[in-house]
mmCIF file of the N, C-alpha and C atoms, coordinates in Angstrom:
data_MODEL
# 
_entry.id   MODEL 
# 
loop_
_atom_site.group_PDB 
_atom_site.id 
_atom_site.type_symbol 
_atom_site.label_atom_id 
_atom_site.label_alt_id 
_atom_site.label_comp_id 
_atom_site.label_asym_id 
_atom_site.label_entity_id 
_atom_site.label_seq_id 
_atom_site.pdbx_PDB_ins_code 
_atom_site.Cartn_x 
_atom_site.Cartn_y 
_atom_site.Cartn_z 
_atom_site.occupancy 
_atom_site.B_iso_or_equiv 
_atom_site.pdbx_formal_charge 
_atom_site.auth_seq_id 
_atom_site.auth_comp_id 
_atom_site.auth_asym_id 
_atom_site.auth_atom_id 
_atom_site.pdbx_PDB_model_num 
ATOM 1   N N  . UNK A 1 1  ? 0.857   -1.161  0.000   1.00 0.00 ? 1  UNK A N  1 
ATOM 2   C CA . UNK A 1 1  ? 0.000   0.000   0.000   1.00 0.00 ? 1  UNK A CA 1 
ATOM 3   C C  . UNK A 1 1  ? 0.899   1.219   0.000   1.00 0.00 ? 1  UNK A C  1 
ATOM 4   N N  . UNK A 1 2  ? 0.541   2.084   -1.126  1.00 0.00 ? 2  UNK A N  1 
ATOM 5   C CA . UNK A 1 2  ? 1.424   3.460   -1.397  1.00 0.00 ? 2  UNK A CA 1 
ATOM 6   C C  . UNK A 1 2  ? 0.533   4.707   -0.086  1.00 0.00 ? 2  UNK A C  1 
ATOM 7   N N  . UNK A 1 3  ? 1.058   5.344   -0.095  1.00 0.00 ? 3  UNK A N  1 
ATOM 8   C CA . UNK A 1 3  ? 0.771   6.583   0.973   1.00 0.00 ? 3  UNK A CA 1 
ATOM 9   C C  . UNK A 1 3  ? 1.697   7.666   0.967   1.00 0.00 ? 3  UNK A C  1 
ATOM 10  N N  . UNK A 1 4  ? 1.130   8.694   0.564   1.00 0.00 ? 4  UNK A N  1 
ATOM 11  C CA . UNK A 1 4  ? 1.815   10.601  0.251   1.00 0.00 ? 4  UNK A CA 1 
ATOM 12  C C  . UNK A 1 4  ? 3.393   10.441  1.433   1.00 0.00 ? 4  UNK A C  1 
ATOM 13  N N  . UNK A 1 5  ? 3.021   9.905   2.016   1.00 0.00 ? 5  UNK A N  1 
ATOM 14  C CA . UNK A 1 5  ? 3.503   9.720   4.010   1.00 0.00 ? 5  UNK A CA 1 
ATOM 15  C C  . UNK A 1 5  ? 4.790   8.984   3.746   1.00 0.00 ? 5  UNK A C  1 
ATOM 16  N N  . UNK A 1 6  ? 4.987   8.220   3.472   1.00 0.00 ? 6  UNK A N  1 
ATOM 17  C CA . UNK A 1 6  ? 5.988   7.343   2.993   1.00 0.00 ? 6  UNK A CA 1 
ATOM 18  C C  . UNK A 1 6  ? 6.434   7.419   1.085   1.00 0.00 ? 6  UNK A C  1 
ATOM 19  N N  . UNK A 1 7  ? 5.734   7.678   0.438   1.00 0.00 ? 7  UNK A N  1 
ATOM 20  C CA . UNK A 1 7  ? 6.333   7.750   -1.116  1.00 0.00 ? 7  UNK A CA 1 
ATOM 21  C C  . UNK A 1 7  ? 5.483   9.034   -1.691  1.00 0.00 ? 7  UNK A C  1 
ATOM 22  N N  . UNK A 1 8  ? 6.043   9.823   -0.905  1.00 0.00 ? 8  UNK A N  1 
ATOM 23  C CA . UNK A 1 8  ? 5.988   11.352  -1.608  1.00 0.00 ? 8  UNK A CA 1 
ATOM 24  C C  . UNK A 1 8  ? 7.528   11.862  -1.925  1.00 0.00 ? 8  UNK A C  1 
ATOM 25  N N  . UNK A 1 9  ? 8.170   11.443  -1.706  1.00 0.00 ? 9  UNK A N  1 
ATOM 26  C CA . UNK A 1 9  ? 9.787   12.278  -2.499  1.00 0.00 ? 9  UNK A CA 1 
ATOM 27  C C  . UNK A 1 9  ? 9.688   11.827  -3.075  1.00 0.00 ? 9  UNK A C  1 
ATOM 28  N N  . UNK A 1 10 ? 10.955  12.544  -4.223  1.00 0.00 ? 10 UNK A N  1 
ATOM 29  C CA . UNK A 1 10 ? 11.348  11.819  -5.362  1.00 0.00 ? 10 UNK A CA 1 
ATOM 30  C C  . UNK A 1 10 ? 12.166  10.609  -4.627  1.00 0.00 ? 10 UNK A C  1 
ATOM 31  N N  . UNK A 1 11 ? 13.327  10.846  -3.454  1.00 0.00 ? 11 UNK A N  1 
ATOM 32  C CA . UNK A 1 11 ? 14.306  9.909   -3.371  1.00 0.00 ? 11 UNK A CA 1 
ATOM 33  C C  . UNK A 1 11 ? 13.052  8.837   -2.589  1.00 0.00 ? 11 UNK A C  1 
ATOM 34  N N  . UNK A 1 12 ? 12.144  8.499   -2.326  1.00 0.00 ? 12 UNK A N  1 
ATOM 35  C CA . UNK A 1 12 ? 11.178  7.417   -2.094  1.00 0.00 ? 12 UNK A CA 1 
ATOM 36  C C  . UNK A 1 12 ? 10.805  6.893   -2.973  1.00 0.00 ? 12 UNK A C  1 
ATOM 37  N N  . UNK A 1 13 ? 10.196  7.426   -3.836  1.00 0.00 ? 13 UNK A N  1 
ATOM 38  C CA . UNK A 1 13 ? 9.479   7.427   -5.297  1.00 0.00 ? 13 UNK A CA 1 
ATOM 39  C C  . UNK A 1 13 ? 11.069  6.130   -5.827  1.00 0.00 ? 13 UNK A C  1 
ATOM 40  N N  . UNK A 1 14 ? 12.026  6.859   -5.525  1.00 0.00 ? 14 UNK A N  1 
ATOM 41  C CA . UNK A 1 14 ? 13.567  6.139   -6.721  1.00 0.00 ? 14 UNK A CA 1 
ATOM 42  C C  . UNK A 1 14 ? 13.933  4.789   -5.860  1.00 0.00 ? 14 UNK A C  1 
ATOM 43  N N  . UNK A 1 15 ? 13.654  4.540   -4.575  1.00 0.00 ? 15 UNK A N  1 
ATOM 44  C CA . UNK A 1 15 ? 14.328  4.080   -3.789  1.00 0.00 ? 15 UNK A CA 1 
ATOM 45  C C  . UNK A 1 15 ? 12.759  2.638   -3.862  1.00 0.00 ? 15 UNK A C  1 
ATOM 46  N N  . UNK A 1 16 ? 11.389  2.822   -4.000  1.00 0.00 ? 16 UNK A N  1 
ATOM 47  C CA . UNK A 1 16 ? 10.878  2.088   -4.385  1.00 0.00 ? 16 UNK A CA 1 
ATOM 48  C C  . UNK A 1 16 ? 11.115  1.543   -5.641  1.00 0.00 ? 16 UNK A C  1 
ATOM 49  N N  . UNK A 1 17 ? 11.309  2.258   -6.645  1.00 0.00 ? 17 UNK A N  1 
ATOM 50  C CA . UNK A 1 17 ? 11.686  1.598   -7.783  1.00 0.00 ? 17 UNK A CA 1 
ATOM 51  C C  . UNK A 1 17 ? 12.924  0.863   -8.141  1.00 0.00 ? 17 UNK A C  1 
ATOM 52  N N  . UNK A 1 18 ? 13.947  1.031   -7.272  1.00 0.00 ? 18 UNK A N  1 
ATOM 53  C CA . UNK A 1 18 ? 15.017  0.157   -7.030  1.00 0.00 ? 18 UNK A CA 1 
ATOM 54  C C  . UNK A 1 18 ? 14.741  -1.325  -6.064  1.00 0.00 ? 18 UNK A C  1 
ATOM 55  N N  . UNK A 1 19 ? 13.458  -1.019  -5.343  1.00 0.00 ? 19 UNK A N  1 
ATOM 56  C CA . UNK A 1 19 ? 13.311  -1.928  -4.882  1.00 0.00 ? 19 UNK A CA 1 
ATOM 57  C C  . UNK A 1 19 ? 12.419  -3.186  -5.590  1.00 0.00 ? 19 UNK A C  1 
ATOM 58  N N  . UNK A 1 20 ? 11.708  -2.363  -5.696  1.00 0.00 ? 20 UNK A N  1 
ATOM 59  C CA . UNK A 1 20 ? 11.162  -3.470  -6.990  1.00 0.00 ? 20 UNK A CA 1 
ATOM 60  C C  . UNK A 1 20 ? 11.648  -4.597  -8.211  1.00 0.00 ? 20 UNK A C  1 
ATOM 61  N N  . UNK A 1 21 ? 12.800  -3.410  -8.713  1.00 0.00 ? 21 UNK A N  1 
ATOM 62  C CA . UNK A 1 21 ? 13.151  -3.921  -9.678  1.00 0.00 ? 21 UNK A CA 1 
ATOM 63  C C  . UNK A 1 21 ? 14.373  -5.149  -8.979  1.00 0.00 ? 21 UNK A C  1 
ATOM 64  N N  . UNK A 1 22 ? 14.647  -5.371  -8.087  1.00 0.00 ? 22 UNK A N  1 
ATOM 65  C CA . UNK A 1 22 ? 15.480  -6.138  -7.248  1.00 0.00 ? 22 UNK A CA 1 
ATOM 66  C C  . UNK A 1 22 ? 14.586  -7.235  -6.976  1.00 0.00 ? 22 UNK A C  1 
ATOM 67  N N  . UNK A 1 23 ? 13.033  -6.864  -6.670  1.00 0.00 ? 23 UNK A N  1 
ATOM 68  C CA . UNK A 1 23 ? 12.369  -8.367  -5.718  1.00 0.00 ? 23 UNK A CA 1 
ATOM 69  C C  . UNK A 1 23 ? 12.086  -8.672  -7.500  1.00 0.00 ? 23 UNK A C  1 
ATOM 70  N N  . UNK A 1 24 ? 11.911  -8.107  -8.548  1.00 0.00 ? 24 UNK A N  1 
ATOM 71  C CA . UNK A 1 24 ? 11.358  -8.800  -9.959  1.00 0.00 ? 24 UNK A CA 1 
ATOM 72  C C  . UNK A 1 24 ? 12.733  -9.806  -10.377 1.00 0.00 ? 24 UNK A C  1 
ATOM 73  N N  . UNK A 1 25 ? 14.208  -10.149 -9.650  1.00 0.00 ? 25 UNK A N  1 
ATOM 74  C CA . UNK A 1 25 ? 14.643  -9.937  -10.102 1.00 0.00 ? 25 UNK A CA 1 
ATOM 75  C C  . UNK A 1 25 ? 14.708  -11.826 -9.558  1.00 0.00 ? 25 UNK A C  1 
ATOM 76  N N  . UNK A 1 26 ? 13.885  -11.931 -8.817  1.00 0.00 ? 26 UNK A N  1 
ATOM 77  C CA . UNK A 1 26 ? 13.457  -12.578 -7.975  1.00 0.00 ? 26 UNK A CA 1 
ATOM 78  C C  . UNK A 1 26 ? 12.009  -13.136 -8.222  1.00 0.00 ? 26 UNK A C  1 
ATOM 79  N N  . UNK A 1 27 ? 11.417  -12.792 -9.566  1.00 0.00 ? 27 UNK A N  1 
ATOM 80  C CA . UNK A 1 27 ? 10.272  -13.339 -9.462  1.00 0.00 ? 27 UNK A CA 1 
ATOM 81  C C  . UNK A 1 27 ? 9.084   -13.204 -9.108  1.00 0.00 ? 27 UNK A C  1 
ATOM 82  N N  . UNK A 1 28 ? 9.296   -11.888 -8.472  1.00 0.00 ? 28 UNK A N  1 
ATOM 83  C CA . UNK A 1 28 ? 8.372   -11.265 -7.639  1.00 0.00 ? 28 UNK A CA 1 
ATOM 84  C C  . UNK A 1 28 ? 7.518   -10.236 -8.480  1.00 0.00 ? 28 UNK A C  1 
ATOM 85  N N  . UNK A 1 29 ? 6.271   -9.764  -8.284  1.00 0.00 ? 29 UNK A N  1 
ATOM 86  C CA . UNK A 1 29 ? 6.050   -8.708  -9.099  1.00 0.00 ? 29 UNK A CA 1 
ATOM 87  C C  . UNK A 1 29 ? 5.283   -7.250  -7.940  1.00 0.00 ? 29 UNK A C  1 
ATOM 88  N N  . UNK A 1 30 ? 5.620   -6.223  -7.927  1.00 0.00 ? 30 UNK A N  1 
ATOM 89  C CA . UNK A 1 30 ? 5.212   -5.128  -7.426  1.00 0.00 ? 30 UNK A CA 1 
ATOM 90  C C  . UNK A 1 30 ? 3.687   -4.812  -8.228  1.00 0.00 ? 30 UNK A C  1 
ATOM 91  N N  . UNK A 1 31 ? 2.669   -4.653  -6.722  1.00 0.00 ? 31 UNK A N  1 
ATOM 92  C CA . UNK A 1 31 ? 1.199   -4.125  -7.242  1.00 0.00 ? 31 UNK A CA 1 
ATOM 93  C C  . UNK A 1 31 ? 1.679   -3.081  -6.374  1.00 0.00 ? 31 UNK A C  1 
ATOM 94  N N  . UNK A 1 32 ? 1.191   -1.562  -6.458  1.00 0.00 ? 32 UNK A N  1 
ATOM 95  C CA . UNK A 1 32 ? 0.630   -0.881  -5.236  1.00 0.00 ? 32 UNK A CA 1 
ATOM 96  C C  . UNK A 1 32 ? -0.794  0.009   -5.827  1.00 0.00 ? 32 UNK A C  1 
ATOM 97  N N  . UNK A 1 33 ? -0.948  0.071   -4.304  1.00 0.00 ? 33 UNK A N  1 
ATOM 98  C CA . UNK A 1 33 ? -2.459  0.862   -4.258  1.00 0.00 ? 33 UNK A CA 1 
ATOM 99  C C  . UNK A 1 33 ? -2.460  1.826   -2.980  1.00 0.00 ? 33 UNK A C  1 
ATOM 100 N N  . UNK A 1 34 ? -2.942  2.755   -3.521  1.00 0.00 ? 34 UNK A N  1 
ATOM 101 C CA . UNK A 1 34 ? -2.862  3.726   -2.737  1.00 0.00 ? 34 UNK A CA 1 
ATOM 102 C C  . UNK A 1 34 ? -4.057  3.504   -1.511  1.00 0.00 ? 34 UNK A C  1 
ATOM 103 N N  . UNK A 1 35 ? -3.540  4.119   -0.584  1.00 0.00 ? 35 UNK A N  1 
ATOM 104 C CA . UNK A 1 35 ? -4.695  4.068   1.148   1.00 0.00 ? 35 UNK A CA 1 
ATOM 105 C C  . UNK A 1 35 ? -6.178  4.297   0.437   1.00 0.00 ? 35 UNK A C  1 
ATOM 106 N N  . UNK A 1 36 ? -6.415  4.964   -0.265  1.00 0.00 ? 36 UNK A N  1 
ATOM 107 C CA . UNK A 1 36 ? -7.796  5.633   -0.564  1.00 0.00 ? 36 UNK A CA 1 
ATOM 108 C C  . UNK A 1 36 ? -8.332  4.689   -1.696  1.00 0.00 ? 36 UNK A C  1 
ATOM 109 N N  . UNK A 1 37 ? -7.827  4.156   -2.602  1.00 0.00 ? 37 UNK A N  1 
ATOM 110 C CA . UNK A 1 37 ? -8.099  3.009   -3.014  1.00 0.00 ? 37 UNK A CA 1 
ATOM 111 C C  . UNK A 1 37 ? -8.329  1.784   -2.594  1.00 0.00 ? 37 UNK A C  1 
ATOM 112 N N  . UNK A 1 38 ? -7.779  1.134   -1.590  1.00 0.00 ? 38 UNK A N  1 
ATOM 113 C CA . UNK A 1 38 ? -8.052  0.321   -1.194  1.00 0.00 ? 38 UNK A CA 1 
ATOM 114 C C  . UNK A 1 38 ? -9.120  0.223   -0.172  1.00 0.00 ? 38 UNK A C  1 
ATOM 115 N N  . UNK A 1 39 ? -9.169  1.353   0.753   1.00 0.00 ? 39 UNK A N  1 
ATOM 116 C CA . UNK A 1 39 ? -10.134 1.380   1.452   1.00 0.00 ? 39 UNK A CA 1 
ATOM 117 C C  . UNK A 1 39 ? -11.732 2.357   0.872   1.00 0.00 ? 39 UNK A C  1 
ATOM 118 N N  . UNK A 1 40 ? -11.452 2.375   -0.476  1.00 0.00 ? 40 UNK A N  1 
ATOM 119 C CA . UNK A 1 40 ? -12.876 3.000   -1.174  1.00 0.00 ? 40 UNK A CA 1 
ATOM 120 C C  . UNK A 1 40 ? -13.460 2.026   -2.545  1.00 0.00 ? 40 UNK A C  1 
ATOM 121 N N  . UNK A 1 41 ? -12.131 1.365   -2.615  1.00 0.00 ? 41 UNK A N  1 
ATOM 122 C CA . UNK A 1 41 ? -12.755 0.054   -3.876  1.00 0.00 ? 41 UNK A CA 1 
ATOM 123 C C  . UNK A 1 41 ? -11.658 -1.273  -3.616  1.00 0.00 ? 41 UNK A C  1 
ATOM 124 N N  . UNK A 1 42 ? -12.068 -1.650  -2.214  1.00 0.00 ? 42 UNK A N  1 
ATOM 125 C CA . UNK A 1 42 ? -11.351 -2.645  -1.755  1.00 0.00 ? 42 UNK A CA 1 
ATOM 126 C C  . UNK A 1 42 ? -11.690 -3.759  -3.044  1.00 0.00 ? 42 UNK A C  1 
ATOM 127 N N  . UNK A 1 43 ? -13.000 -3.940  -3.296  1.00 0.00 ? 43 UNK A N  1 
ATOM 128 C CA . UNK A 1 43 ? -13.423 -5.143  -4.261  1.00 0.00 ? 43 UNK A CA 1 
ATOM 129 C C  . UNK A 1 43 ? -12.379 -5.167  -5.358  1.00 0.00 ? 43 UNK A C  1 
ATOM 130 N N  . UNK A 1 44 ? -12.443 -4.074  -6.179  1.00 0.00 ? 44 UNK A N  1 
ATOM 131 C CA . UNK A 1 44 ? -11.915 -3.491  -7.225  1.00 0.00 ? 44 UNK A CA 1 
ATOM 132 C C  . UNK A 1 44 ? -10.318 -4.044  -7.120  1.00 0.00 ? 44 UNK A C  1 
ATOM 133 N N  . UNK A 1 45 ? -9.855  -3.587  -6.002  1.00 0.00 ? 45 UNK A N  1 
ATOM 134 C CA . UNK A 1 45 ? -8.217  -3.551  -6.233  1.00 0.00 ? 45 UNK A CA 1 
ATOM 135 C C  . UNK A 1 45 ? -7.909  -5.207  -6.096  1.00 0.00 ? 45 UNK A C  1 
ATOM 136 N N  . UNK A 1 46 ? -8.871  -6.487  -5.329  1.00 0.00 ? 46 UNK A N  1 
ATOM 137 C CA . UNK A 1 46 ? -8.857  -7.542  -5.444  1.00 0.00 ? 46 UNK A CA 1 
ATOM 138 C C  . UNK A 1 46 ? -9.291  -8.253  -6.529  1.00 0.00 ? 46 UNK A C  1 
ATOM 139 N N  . UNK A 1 47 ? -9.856  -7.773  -7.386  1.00 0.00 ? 47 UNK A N  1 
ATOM 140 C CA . UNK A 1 47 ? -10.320 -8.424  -8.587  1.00 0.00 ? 47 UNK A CA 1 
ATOM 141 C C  . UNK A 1 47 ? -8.837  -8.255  -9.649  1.00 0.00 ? 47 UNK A C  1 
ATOM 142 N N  . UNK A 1 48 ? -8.277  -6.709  -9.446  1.00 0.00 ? 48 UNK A N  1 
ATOM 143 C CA . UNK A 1 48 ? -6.892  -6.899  -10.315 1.00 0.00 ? 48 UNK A CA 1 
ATOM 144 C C  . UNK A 1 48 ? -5.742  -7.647  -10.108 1.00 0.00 ? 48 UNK A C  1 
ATOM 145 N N  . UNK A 1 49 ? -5.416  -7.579  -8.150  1.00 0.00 ? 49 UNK A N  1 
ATOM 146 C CA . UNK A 1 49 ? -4.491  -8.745  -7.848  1.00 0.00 ? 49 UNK A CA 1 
ATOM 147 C C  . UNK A 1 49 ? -4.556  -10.110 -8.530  1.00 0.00 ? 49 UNK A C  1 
ATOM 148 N N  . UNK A 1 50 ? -6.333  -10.461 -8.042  1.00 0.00 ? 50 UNK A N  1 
ATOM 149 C CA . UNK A 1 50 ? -6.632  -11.770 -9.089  1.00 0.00 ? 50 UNK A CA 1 
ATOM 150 C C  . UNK A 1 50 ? -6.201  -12.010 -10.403 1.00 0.00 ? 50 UNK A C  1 
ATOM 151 N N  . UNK A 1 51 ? -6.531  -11.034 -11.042 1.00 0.00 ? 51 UNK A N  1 
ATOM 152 C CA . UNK A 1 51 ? -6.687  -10.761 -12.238 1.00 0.00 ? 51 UNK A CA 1 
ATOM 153 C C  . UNK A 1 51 ? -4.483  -10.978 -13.098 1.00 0.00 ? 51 UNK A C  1 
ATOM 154 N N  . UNK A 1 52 ? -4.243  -9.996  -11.948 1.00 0.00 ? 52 UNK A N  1 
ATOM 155 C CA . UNK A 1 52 ? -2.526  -10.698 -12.051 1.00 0.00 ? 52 UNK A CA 1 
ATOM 156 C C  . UNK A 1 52 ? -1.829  -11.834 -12.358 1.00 0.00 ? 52 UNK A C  1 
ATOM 157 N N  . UNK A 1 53 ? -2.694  -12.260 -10.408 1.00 0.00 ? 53 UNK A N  1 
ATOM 158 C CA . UNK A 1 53 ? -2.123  -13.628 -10.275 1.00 0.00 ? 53 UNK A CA 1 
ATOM 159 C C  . UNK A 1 53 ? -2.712  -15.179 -11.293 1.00 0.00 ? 53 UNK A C  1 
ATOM 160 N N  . UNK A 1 54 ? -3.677  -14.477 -11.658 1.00 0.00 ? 54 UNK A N  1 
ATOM 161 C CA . UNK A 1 54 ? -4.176  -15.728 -13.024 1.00 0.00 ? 54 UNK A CA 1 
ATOM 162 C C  . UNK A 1 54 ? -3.233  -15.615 -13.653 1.00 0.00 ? 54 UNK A C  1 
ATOM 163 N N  . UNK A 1 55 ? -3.084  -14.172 -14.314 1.00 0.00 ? 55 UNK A N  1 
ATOM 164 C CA . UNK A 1 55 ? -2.112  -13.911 -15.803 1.00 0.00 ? 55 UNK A CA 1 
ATOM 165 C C  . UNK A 1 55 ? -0.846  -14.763 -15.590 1.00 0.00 ? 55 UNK A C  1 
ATOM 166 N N  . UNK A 1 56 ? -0.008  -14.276 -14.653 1.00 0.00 ? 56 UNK A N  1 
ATOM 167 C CA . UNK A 1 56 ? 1.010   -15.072 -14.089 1.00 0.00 ? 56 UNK A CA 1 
ATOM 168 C C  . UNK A 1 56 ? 1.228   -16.830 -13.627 1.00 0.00 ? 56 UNK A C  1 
ATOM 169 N N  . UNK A 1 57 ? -0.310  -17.078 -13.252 1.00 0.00 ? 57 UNK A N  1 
ATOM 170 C CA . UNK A 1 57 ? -0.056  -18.525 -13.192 1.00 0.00 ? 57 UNK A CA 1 
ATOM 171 C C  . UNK A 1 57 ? 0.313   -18.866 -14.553 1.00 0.00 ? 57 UNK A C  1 
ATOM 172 N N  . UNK A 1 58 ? -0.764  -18.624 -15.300 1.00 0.00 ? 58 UNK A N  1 
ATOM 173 C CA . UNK A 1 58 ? -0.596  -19.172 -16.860 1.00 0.00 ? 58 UNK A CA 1 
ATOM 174 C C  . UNK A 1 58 ? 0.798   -19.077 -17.431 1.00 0.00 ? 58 UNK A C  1 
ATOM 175 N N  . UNK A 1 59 ? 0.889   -18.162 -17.441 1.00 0.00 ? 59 UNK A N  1 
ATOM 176 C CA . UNK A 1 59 ? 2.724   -17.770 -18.320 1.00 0.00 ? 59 UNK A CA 1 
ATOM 177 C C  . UNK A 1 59 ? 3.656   -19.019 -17.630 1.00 0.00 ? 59 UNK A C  1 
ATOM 178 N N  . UNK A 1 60 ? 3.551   -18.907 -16.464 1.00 0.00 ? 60 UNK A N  1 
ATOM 179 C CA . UNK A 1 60 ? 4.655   -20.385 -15.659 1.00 0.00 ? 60 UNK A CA 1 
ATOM 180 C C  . UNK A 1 60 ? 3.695   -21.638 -15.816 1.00 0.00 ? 60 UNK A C  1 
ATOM 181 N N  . UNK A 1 61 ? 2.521   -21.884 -15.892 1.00 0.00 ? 61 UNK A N  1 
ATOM 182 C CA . UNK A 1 61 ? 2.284   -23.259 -16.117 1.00 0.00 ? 61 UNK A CA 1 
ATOM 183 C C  . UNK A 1 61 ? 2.100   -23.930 -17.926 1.00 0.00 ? 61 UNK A C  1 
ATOM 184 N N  . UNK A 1 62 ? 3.108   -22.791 -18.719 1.00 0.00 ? 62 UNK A N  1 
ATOM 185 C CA . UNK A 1 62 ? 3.420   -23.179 -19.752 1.00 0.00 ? 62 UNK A CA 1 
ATOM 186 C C  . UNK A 1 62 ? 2.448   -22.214 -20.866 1.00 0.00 ? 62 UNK A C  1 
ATOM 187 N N  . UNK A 1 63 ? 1.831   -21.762 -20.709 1.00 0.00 ? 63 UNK A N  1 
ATOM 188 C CA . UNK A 1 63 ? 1.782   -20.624 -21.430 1.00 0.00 ? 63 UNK A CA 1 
ATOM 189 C C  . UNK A 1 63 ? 2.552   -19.107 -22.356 1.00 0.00 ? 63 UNK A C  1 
ATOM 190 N N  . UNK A 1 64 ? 3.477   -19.179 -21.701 1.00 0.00 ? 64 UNK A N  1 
ATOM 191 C CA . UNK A 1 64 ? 4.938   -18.833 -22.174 1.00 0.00 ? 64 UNK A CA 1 
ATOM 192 C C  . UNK A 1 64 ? 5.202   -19.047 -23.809 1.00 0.00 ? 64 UNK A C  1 
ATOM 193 N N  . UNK A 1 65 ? 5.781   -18.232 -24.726 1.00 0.00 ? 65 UNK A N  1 
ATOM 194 C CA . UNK A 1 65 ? 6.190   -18.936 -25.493 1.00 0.00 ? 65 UNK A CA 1 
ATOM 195 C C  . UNK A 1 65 ? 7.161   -19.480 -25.090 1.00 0.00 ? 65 UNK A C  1 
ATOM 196 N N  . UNK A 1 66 ? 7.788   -20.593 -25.794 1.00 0.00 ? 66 UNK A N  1 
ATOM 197 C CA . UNK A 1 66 ? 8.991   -20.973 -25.684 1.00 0.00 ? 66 UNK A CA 1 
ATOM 198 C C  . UNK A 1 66 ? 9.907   -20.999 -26.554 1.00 0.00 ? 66 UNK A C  1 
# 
């Protein structure tokens, strides 16, 4: 979850995106959602996680080109 509070600089803003690109590096993939999003279209922001984590199953259970 993003928040003004924690990723309002730029050096936050750079220092998340270094972080990210480190856990992807790893397999991992970065969602964020901001406080007001999640707590005004909680449904919403779970239907896209879903919506991710399908995309992503598929690609690794061979969906991929190869």
């Amino acid at each position: 979850m993003d928040g003004a509070a924690w990723h309002g600089s730029r050096a936050q803003r750079e220092a998340d995106i270094r972080r990210d690109a480190l856990v992807a590096t790893a397999g991992w993939q970065t969602l964020r959602f901001s406080f007001a999003r999640l707590t005004r279209s909680p449904e919403t922001c779970r239907r896209e996680i879903l919506a991710v984590h399908t995309a992503r199953l598929r690609l690794l259970r061979g969906g991929a080109v190869r």
